[in-house]
LOVO-13115 format. One line per field, with one value per residue (C-alpha): residue number from 1; residue in three letters; x, y, z. Coordinates in Angstrom, 3 decimals, padded with zeros to 6 digits. Layout:
N
i = NUM_...
aa = ala_...
X = X_...
Y = Y_...
Z = Z_...
//
This chain:
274
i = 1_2_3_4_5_6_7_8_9_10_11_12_13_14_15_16_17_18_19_20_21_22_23_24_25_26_27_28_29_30_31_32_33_34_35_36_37_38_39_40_41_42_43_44_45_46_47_48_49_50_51_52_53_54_55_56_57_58_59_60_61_62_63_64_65_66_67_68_69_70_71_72_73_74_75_76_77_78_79_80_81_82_83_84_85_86_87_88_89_90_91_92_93_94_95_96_97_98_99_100_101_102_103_104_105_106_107_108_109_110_111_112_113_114_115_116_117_118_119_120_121_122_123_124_125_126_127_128_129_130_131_132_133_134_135_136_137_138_139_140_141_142_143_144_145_146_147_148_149_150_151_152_153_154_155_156_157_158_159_160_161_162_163_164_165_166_167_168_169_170_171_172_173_174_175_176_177_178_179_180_181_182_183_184_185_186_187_188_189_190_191_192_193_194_195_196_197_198_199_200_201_202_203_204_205_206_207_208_209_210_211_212_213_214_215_216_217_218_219_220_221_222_223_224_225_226_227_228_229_230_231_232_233_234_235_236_237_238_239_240_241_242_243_244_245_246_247_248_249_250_251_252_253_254_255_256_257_258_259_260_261_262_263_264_265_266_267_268_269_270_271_272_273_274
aa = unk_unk_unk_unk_unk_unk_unk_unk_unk_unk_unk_unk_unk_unk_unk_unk_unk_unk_unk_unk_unk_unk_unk_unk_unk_unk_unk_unk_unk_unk_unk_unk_unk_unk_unk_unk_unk_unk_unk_unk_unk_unk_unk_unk_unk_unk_unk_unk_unk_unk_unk_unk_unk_unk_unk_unk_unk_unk_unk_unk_unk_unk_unk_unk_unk_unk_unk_unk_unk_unk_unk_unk_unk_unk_unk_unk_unk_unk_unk_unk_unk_unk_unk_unk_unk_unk_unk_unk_unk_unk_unk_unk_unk_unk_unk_unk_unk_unk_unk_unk_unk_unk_unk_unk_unk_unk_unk_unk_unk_unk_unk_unk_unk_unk_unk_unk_unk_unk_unk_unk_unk_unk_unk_unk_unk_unk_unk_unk_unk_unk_unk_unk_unk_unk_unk_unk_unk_unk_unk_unk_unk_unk_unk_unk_unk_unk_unk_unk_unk_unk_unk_unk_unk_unk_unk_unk_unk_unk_unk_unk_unk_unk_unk_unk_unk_unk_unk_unk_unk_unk_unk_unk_unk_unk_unk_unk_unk_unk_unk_unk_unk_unk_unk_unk_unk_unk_unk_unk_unk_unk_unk_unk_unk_unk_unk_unk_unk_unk_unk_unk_unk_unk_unk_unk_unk_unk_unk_unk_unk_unk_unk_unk_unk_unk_unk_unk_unk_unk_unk_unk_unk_unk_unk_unk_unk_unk_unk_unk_unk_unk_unk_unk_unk_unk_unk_unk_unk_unk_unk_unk_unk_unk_unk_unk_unk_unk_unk_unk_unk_unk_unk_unk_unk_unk_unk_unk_unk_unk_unk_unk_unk_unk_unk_unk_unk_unk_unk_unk_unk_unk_unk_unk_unk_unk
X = -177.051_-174.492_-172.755_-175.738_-176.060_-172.350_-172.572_-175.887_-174.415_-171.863_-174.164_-175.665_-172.074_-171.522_-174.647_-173.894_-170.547_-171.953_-174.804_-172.285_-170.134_-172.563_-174.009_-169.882_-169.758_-173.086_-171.533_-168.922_-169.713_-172.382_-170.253_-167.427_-170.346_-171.818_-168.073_-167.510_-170.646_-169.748_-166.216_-167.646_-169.990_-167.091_-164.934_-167.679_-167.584_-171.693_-174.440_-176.214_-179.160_-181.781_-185.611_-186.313_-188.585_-189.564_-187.402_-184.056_-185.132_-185.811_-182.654_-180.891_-183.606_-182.041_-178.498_-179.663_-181.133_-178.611_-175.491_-177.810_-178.206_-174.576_-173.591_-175.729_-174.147_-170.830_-171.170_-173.256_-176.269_-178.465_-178.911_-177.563_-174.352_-175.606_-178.930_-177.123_-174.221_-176.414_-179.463_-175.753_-174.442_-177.983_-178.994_-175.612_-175.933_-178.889_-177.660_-175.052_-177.524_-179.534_-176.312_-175.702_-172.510_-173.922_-176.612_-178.436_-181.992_-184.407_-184.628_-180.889_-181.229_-180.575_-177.035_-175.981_-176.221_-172.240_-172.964_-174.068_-170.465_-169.097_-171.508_-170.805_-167.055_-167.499_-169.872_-166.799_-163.866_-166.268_-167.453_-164.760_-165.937_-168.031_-171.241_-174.381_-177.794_-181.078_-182.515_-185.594_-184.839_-186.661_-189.120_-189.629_-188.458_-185.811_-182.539_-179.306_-176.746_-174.524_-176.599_-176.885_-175.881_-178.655_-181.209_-180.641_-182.274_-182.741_-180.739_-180.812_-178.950_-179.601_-178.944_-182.051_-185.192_-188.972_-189.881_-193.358_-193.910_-197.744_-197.719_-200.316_-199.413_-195.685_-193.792_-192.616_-189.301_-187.172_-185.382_-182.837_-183.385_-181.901_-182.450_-180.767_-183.471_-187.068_-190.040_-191.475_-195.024_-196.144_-198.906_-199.308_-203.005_-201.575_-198.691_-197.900_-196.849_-195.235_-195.534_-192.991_-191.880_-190.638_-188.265_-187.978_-185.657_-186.539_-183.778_-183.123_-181.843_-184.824_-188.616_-191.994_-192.625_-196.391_-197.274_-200.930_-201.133_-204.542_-206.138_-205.954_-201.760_-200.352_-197.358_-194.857_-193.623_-190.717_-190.900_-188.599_-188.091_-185.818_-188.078_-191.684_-194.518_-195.702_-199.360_-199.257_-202.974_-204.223_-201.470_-199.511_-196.277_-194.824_-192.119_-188.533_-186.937_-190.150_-190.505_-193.589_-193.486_-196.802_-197.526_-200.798_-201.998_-201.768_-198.401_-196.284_-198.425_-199.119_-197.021_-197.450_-196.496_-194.294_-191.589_-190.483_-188.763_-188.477_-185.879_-185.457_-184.040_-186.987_-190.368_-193.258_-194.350_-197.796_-198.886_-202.792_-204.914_-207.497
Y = 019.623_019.312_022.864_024.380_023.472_024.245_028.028_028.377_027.587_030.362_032.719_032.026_032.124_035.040_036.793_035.923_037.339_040.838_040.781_039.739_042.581_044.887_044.080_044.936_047.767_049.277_047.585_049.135_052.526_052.341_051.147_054.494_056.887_055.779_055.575_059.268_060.445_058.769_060.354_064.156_063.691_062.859_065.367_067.934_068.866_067.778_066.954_063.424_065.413_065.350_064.038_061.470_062.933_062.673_065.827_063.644_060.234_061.360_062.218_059.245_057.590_060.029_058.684_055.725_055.486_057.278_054.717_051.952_053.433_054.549_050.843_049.461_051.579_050.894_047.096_047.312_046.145_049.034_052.207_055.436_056.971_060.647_060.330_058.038_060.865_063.527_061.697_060.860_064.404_065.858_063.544_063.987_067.533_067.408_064.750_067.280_070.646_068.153_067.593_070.916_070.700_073.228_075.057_073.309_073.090_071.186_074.495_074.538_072.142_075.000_075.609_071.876_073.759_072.907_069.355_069.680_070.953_067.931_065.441_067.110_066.653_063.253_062.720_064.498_062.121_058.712_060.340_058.696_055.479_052.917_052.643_050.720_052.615_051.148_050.832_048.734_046.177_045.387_042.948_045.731_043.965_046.161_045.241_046.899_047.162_049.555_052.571_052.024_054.257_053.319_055.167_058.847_060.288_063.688_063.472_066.036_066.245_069.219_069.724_071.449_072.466_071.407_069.936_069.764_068.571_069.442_071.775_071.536_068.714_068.415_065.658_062.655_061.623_059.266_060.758_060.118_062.827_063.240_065.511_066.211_067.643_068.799_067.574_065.882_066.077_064.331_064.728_062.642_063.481_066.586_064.872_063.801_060.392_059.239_055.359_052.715_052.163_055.270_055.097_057.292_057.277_059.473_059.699_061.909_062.049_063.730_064.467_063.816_062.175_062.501_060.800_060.935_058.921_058.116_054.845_054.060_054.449_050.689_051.399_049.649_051.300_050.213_052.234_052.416_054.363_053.769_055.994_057.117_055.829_054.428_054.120_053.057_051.968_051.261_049.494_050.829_050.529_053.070_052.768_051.608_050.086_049.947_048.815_048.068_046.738_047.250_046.433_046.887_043.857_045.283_046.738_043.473_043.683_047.385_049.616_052.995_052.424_053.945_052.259_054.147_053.592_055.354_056.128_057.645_057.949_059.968_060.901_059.923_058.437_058.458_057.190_057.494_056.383_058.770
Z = 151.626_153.963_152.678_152.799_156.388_156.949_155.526_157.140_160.756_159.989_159.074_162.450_164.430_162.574_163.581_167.110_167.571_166.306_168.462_171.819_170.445_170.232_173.638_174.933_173.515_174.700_178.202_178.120_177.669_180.278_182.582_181.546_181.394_184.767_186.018_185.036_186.631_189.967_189.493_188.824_191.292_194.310_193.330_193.982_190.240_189.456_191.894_192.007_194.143_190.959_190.713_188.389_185.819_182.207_181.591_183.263_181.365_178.131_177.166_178.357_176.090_172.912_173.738_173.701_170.312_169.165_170.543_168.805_165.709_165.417_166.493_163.726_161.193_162.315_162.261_159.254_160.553_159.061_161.492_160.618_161.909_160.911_163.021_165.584_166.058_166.269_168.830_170.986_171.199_171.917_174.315_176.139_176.296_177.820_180.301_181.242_181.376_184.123_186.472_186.102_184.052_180.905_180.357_177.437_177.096_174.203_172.436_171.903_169.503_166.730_168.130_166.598_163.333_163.087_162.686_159.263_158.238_159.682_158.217_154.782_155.270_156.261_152.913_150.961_152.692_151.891_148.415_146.617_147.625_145.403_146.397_144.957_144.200_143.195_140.425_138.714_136.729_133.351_135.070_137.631_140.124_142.808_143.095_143.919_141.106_139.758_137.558_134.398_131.329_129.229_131.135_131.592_135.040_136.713_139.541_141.835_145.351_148.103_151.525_152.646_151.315_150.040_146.363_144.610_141.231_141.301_138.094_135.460_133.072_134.401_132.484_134.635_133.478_135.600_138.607_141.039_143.677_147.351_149.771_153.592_154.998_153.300_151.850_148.885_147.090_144.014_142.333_139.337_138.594_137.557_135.379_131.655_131.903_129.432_128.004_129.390_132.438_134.713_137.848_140.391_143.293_146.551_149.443_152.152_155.933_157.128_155.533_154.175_151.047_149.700_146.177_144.849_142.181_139.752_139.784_136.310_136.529_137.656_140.018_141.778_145.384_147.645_150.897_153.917_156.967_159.810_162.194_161.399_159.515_156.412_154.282_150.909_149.102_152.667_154.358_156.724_158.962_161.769_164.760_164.013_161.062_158.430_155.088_152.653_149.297_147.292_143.295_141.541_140.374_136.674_136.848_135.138_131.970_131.930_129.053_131.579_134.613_137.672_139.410_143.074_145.412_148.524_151.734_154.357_157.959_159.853_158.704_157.082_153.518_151.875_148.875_147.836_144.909_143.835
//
C-alpha cells in the first residue's frame, strides 16, 4: 500500500511540474511577444493606434490555440504540433497584417500551402522512429501494441483527397487507412461482410468520417477528435479534446462483427444505425 501511495504522489509531482512549466513557457513568450510589440511600436516601426474588434481578437485567440496545442505535443501531453504550428504562424500573421507590419488577410490562408512540404519533411526525418499503432485485440477490446503479422490489412496513406467505399456489395476487409486532409464515407448497408471479426483503422490530420452501418451488424467504435464533434448511435461529444467509446450489446458473442477505431485532429465523425 504504501508504494502504491509513494508512486501515486509522483505521478502527482510529476504532473505538477509540467503543468508550472507549461504555464512559464506560455509566460514567457507573452511577456517577449508583448515586449516586441512595445519595442516596434517606440521605434516608430508599427502603430499601437488600433480598435479592439473581433477582427484584432480573433487571431490572438488562433495563436493561442495554436501555442497550447504545440505545448501539449511537445511535452507529450496530447495536442498536435502540426495543427498547433500552423494555428501559431496564421494567427501571427494576422496579428502582424493588424499593426500594419504585412499585408495578410483570412483569405491568405492558401499562401501557407508551403507548410505541407515542411510537415512532410518533418514526417520523413521522425519516420524512422518506432511508433505504436492500434489495433483490436481478440476480445475486441483496443489497445496499443505493435501490428501484428498475422493479420494482413489494406493500408493506405495519402496526403489529400476524399474516400467512399459505398459500391454495390463492396467487400470489407480490414484496413489501416490515413489520410492528411479529406474525407471518409462508409456505407456498410451496401457491403459484403465477411464472418469474423473485421478492424478498421481511420486517421487523418484534417476531415470527416461518416459510417452507416445496418442494425443487424454488432460493432465496436472508438472515436476521437481533438477539435470538432462526435455522434455515434445517439451519443454525442463536440469542443476540444473528445472521445466516445460505444459497443453493441451483442458484439462480444457475435461471429460478424466490426471493430473501428477512429482519429483525428479537426472535424467531425458520424456513425448511424439504419
Amino acid at each position: 500500500m504504501e508504494e502504491i501511495e509513494n508512486n501515486s504522489s509522483q505521478d502527482e509531482k510529476r504532473v505538477i511540474q509540467l503543468k508550472k512549466r507549461a504555464a512559464n513557457i506560455l509566460l514567457a513568450t507573452g511577456l517577449v511577444v508583448i515586449g516586441a510589440i512595445l519595442l516596434l511600436a517606440n521605434l516608430g516601426i508599427i502603430s499601437l493606434e488600433i480598435e479592439f474588434s473581433w477582427s484584432t481578437i480573433y487571431p490572438v485567440l488562433l495563436a493561442g490555440i495554436g501555442l497550447k496545442l504545440w505545448g501539449d505535443s511537445l511535452m507529450k501531453q496530447g495536442g498536435s504540433w502540426t495543427l498547433g504550428s500552423f494555428l501559431t504562424v496564421f494567427g501571427v500573421l494576422l496579428i502582424m497584417d493588424r499593426f500594419e507590419v504585412i499585408s495578410f488577410q483570412f483569405a491568405d490562408v492558401l499562401r501557407l500551402w508551403p507548410l505541407l512540404f515542411i510537415y512532410i519533411g518533418f514526417s520523413i526525418f521522425l519516420g524512422g522512429q518506432k511508433t505504436k499503432k492500434f489495433q483490436f485485440d481478440t476480445n475486441g477490446a483496443a489497445s496499443y501494441h505493435q501490428p501484428s503479422s498475422s493479420k494482413k490489412r489494406k493500408s493506405t496513406k495519402m496526403l489529400i483527397g476524399d474516400h467512399s467505399y459505398n459500391d454495390e456489395n463492396w467487400k470489407v476487409e480490414p484496413m489501416d487507412l490515413w489520410n492528411g486532409i479529406g474525407d471518409y464515407k462508409f456505407d456498410f448497408t451496401r457491403a459484403f461482410i465477411p464472418d469474423g471479426d473485421t478492424p478498421i483503422i481511420v486517421r487523418g490530420w484534417i476531415g470527416d468520417v461518416k459510417m452507416i452501418i445496418p442494425n443487424n451488424v454488432p460493432f465496436r467504435v472508438e472515436a476521437r477528435i481533438k477539435t470538432g464533434d462526435i455522434k455515434v448511435a445517439g451519443q454525442t461529444a463536440d469542443g476540444l479534446r473528445r472521445e466516445i467509446v460505444y459497443e453493441t450489446e451483442d458484439y462480444q458473442l457475435a461471429d460478424r462483427r466490426l471493430s473501428l477505431w477512429i482519429d483525428f485532429n479537426v472535424g467531425s465523425i458520424k456513425v448511424e444505425r439504419v
